[in-house]
C-alpha positions in Angstrom: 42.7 50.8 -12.0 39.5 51.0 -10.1 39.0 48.8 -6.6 35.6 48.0 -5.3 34.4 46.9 -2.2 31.4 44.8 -1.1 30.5 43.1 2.1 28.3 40.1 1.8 27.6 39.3 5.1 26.3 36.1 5.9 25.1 33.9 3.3 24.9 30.0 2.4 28.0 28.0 1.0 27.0 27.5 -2.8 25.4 31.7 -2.4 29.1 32.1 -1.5 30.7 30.2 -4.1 28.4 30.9 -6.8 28.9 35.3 -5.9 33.1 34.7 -6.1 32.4 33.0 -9.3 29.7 35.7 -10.8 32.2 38.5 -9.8 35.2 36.7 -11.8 33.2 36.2 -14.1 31.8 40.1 -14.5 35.2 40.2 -17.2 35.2 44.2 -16.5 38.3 45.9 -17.6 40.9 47.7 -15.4 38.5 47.1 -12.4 39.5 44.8 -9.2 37.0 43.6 -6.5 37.6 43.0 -2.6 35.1 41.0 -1.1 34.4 39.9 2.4 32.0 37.8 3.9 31.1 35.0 6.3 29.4 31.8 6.7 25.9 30.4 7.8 25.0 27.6 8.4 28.6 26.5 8.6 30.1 25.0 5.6 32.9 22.4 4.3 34.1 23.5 1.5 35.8 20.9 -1.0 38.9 22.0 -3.6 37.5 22.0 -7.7 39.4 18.5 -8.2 38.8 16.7 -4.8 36.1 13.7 -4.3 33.2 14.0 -2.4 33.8 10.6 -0.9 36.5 11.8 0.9 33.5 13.8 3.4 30.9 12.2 5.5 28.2 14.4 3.4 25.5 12.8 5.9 26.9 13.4 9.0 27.4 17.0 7.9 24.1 17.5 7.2 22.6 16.0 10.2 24.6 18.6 12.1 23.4 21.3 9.8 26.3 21.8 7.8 26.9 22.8 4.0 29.1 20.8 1.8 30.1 22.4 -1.6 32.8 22.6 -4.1 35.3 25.9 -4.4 35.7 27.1 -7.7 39.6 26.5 -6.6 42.1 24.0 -5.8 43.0 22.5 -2.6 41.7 20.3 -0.1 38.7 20.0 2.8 37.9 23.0 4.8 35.5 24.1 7.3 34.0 27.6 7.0 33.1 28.5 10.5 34.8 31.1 13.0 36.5 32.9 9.7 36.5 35.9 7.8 36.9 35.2 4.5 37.7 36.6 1.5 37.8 37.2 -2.1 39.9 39.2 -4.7 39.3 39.5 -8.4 42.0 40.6 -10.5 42.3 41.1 -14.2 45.0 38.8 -15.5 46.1 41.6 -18.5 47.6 43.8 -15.4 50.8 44.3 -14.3 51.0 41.0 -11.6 51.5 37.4 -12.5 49.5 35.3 -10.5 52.5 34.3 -8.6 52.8 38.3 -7.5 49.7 38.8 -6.9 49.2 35.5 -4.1 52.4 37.4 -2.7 50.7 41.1 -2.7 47.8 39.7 -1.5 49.3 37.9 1.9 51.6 40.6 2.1 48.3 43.5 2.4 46.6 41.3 4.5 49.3 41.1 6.7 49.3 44.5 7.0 45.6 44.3 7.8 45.9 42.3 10.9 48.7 44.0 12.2 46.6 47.1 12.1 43.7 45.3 14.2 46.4 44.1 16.7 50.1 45.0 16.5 50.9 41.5 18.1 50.5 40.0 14.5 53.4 42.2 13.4 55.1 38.5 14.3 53.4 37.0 10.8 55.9 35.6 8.6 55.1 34.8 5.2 55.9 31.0 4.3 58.9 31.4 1.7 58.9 27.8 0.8 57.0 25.8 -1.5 55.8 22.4 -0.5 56.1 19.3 -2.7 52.7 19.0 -3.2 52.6 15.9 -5.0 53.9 13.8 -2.4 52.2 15.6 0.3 48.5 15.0 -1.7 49.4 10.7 -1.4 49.2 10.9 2.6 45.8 10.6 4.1 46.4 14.1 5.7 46.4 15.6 2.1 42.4 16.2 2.5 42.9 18.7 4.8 43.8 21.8 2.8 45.1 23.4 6.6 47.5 20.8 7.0 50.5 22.7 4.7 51.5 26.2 3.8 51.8 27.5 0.0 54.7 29.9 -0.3 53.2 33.2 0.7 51.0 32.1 3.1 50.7 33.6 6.5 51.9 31.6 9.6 52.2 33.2 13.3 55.0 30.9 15.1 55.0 28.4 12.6 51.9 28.1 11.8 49.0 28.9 9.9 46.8 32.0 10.1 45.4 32.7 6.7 44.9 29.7 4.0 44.6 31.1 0.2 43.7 29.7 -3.3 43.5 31.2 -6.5 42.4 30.4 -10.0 42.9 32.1 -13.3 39.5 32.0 -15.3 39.7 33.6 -18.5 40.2 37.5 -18.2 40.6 37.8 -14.6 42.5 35.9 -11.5 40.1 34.9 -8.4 41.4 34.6 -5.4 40.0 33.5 -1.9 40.9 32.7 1.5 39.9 32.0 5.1 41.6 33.8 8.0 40.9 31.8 10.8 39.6 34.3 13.9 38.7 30.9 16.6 39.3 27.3 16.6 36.1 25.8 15.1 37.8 24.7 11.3 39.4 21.9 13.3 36.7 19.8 13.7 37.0 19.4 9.7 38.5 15.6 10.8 34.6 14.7 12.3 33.8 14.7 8.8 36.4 12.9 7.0 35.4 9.1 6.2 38.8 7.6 7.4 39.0 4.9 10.3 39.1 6.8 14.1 42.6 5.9 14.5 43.7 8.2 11.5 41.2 10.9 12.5 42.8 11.2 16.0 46.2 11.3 13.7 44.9 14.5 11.5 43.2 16.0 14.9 46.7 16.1 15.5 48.1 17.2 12.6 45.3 20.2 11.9 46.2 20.8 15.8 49.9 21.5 15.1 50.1 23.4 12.0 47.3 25.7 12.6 46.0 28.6 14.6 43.6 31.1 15.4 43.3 34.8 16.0 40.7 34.4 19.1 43.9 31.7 20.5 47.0 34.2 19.6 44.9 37.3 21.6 43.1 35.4 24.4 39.4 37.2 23.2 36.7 37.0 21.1 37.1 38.6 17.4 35.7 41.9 16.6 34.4 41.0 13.0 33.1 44.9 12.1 36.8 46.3 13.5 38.6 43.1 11.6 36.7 44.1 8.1 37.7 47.6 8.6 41.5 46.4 8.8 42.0 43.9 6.3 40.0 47.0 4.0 43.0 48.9 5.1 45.7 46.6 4.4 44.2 46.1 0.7 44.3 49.9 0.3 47.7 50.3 1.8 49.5 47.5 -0.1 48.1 48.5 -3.4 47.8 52.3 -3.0 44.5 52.9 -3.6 41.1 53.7 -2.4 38.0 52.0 -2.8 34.6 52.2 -4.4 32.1 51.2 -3.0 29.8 48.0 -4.9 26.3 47.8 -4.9 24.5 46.0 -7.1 21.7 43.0 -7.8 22.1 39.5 -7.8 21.9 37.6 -11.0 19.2 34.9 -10.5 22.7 32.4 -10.6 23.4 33.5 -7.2 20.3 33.3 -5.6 20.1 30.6 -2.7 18.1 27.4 -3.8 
């Protein structure tokens, strides 16, 4: 099977979302796609199924931040000191999705601990949350606030959030790996009372972290690419080729 590679850069939320979605949708045989990119101007990003009413959309965009909807499942996040990034997989190969979430966490693993051995520490999560009982508690908007099996969590907590989705001939699948502290302020935007805000500013605060807090400096972003590229290859044995190509006009930035 063929991998390609294609760094994105900095675009808007919908550019983003739209460009994971064109690439699934591409329905090439025997060809997988890493993608990485980032985020500007900032962005909350809402799961496929949750309700808008759940964010302050106004307050968001007085401070100058997107809101749009993932192609994926899950709850409220805020795009902002991340890397983030995509995979597309064709469903006819040899990996369930269930294998490929693990062989996914498990090469990006391997990607961190090559930009900083200290993350040799990650543990993937190896149980599954209820997450029907955990979506009727307020907290359940935050999609940081619990680990999916396979996830990636330094001292108990999270590092890297994942979602993925199976649309038609191929498996998309995206994730943020949180390089500073920023995606906690996802609560400001949640239209609950202040009490149960300070509650979920507690909650995001103790079951998440950050590469910038686990190091004690400023991310790299060019040297972090370069090693979550590596993990990819290493995990799935491969080498990449490189993507270049054109925008459909379904991309494009409004």
């Amino acid at each position: 099977m063929i991998w390609e590679f294609i760094n994105t850069g900095f675009n808007c939320g919908e550019y983003n979302m739209q460009y994971d979605v064109h690439l699934a949708n591409k329905k090439e045989q025997e060809v997988a796609i890493l993608r990485l990119y980032r985020w500007t101007p900032y962005c909350i990003s809402l799961g496929a199924n949750q309700q808008a009413e759940s964010i302050n959309i106004s307050k968001a965009k007085k401070n100058l931040i997107d809101v749009v909807k993932r192609p994926t499942g899950g709850k409220a996040i805020l795009h902002a000191e991340e890397l983030t990034y995509s995979i597309i997989y064709p469903a006819s190969h040899n990996l369930s999705p269930r294998q490929l979430y693990h062989e996914i966490n498990s090469a990006l693993k391997a990607g961190l601990i090559n930009y900083n051995p200290v993350f040799q520490e990650i543990e993937l999560e190896n149980l599954q949350p209820d997450f029907t009982g955990f979506y009727n508690q307020k907290v359940s908007e935050l999609c940081f606030a619990v680990s999916a099996k396979s996830e990636l969590k330094f001292n108990g907590k999270k590092l890297v959030g994942s979602a993925q989705r199976k649309m038609d001939k191929t498996i998309l699948q995206h994730g943020s790996i949180l390089c500073g502290e920023y995606h906690t302020k996802i609560v400001d935007y949640l239209n609950y009372s202040a009490s149960q805000i300070e509650k979920m500013r507690d909650e995001i605060n103790a079951t998440t972290i950050d590469m910038k807090s686990i190091l004690g400096e400023d991310i790299n972003y060019d040297r972090l690419i370069d090693s979550i590229r590596f993990g990819i290859q290493k995990q799935f044995k491969m080498n990449f080729k490189s993507l270049s190509e054109e925008i459909d006009s379904i991309v494009l930035m409004n």
